[in-house]
C-alpha positions as CSV (number, residue, x, y, z in Angstrom):
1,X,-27.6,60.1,28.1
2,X,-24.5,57.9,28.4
3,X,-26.8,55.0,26.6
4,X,-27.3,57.5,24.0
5,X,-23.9,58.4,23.0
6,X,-22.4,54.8,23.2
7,X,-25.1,54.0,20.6
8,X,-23.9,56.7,18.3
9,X,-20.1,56.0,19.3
10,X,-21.2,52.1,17.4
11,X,-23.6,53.5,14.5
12,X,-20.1,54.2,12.7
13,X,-18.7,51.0,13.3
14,X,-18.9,47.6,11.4
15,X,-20.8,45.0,12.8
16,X,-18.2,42.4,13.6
17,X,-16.0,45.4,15.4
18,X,-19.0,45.9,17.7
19,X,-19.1,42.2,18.5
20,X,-15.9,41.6,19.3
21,X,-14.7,41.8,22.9
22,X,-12.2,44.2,23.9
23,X,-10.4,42.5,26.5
24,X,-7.4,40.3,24.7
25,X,-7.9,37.3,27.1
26,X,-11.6,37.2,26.4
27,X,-10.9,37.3,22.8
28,X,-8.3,34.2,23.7
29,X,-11.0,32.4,25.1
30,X,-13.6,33.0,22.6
31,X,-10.9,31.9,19.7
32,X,-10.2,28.8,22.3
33,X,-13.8,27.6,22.5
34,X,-14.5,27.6,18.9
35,X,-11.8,25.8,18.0
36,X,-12.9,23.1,20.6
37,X,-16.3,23.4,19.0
38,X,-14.8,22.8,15.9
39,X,-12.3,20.4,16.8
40,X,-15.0,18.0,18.6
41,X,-17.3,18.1,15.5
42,X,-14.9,17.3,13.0
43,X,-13.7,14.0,15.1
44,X,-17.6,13.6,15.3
45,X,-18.1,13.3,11.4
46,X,-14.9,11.7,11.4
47,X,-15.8,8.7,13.5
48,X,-19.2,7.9,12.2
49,X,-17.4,8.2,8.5
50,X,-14.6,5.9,9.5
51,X,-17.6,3.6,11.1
52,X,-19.7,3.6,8.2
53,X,-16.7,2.3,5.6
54,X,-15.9,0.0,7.8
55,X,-19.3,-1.4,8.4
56,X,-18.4,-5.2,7.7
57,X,-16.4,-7.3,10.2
58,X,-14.6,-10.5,9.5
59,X,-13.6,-12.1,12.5
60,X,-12.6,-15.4,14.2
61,X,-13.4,-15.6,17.9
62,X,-11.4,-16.8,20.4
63,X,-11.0,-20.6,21.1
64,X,-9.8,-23.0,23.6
65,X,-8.8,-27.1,22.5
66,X,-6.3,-29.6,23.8
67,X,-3.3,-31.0,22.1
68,X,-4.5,-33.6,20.1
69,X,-7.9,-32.5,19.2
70,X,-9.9,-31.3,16.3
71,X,-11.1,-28.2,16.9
72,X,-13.4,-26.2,14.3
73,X,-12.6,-22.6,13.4
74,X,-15.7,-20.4,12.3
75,X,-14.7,-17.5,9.7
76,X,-17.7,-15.0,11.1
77,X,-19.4,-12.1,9.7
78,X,-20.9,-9.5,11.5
79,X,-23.6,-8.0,9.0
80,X,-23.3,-7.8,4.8
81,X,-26.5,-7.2,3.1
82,X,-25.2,-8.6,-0.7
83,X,-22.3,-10.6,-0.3
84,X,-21.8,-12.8,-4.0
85,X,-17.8,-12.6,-3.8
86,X,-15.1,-13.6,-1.1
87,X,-11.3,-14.5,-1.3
88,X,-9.8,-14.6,2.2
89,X,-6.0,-15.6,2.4
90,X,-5.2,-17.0,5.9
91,X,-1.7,-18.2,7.4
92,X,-0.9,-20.4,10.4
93,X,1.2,-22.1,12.2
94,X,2.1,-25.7,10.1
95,X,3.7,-27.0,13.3
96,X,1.0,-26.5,15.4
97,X,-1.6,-27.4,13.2
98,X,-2.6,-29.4,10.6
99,X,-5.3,-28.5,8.4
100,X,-8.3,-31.0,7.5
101,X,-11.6,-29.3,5.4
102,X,-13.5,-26.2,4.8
103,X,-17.4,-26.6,5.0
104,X,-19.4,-23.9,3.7
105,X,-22.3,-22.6,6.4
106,X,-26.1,-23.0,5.5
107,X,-26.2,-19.3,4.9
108,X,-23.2,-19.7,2.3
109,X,-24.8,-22.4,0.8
110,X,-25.5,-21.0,-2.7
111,X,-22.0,-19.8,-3.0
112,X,-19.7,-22.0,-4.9
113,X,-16.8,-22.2,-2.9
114,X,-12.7,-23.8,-3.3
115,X,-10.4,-23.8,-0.5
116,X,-6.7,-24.1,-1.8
117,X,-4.5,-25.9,1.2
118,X,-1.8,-27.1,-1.5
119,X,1.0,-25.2,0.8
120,X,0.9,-26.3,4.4
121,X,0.5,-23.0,6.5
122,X,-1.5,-20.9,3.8
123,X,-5.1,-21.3,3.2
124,X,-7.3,-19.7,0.4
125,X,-10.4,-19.8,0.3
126,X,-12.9,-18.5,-2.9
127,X,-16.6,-18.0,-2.7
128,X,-18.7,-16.6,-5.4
129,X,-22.6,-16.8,-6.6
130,X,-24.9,-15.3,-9.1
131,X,-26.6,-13.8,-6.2
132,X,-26.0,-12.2,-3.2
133,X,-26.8,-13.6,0.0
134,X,-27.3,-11.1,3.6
135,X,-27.6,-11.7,7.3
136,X,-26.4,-11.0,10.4
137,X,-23.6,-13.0,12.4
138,X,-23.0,-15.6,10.9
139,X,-20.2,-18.0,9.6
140,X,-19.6,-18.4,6.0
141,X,-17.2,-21.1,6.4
142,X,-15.6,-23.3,9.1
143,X,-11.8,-24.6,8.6
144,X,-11.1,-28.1,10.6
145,X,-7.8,-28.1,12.0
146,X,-6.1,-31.2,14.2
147,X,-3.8,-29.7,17.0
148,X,-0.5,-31.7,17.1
149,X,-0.1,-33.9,19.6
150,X,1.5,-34.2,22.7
151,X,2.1,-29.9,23.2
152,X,3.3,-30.0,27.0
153,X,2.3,-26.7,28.9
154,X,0.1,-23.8,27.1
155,X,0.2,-22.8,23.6
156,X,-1.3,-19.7,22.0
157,X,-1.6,-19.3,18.3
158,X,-3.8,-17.9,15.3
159,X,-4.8,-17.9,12.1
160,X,-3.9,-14.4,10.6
161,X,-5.9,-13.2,7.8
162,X,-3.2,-11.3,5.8
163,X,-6.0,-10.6,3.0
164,X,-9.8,-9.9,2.4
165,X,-11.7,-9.4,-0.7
166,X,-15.9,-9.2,-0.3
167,X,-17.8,-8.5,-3.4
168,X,-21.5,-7.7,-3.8
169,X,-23.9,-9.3,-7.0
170,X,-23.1,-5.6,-8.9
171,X,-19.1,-6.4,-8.7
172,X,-18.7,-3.7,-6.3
173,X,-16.2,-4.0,-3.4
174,X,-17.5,-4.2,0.3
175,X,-14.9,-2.4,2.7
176,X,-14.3,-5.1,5.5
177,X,-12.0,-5.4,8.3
178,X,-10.9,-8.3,9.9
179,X,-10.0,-9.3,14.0
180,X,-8.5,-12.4,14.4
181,X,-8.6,-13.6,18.1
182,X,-6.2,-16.3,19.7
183,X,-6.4,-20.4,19.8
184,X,-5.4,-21.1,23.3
185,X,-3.8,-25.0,22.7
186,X,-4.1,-26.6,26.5
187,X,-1.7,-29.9,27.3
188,X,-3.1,-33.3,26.4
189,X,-4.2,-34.8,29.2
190,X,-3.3,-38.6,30.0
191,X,-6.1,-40.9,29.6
């Protein structure tokens, strides 16, 4: 009988007043959980969006050389699938280093390619080609640098990339980001 009557106490109301709880610290909780629910999606679709625009990678690895020494710095990429178009401006230290060449990779080898080293400490290099060219980590270019000579104790220095440009075969930009790891200069050591 009691089932009865409850159903005809509801059969006026709306549907969202039946579902919702009566108790004001259930309610809480319910309003609590779906905004976690919420929350962790939208950092969800957030991550995989920043992920995806981001999906190219120019980096230099990390290095160790002796005072004194040439020492060859590859400019990696992690994946591109139509690269046609690169400017990359790059600074380092002048009194640490001393800048040589810039050879092109084999997979860069259709690119046309200048590298401008008029100002001692500021590199810029330009690669560009009819087509595009893809693959997966690989150099497109390796800078030759001499270390100075006689550095006494450990050095650490880099060569920041302060701007990137990547360009497909269609002129269309390619989001990249760049990581620059360390050159870690040990002491010459006496012959």
């Amino acid at each position: 009988m009691k089932e009865v009557g409850n159903r005809q106490k509801q059969k006026g109301k709306t549907r969202r007043e039946r579902r919702l709880p009566r108790d004001p610290e259930q309610s809480r909780r319910a309003c609590r959980s779906a905004a976690l629910i919420s929350l962790a999606f939208c950092t969800i679709v957030l991550n995989s969006w920043v992920t995806a625009s981001w999906g190219t990678e120019l980096y230099i690895p990390p290095l160790t050389a002796k005072s004194g020494q040439t020492v060859d710095i590859p400019l990696m990429i992690d994946e591109i699938d139509n690269l046609a178009g690169v400017k990359i401006v790059m600074t380092y230290d002048p009194q640490i280093l001393i800048f040589k060449e810039g050879v092109k990779s084999k997979e860069t080898n259709a690119l046309m390619h200048v590298v401008n080293d008029k100002k001692p400490g500021l590199l810029i290099v330009v690669m560009a080609g009819a087509r595009g060219i893809k693959g997966k980590a690989f150099s497109i270019m390796t800078l030759t640098f001499t270390i100075k000579e006689g550095l006494k104790g450990n050095h650490s220095t880099q060569i920041s990339i302060t701007e990137v440009q990547l360009m497909s075969d269609e002129l269309k930009d390619i989001q990249c980001k760049s990581v620059v790891h360390p050159l870690t200069i040990l002491p010459q050591t006496d012959p």
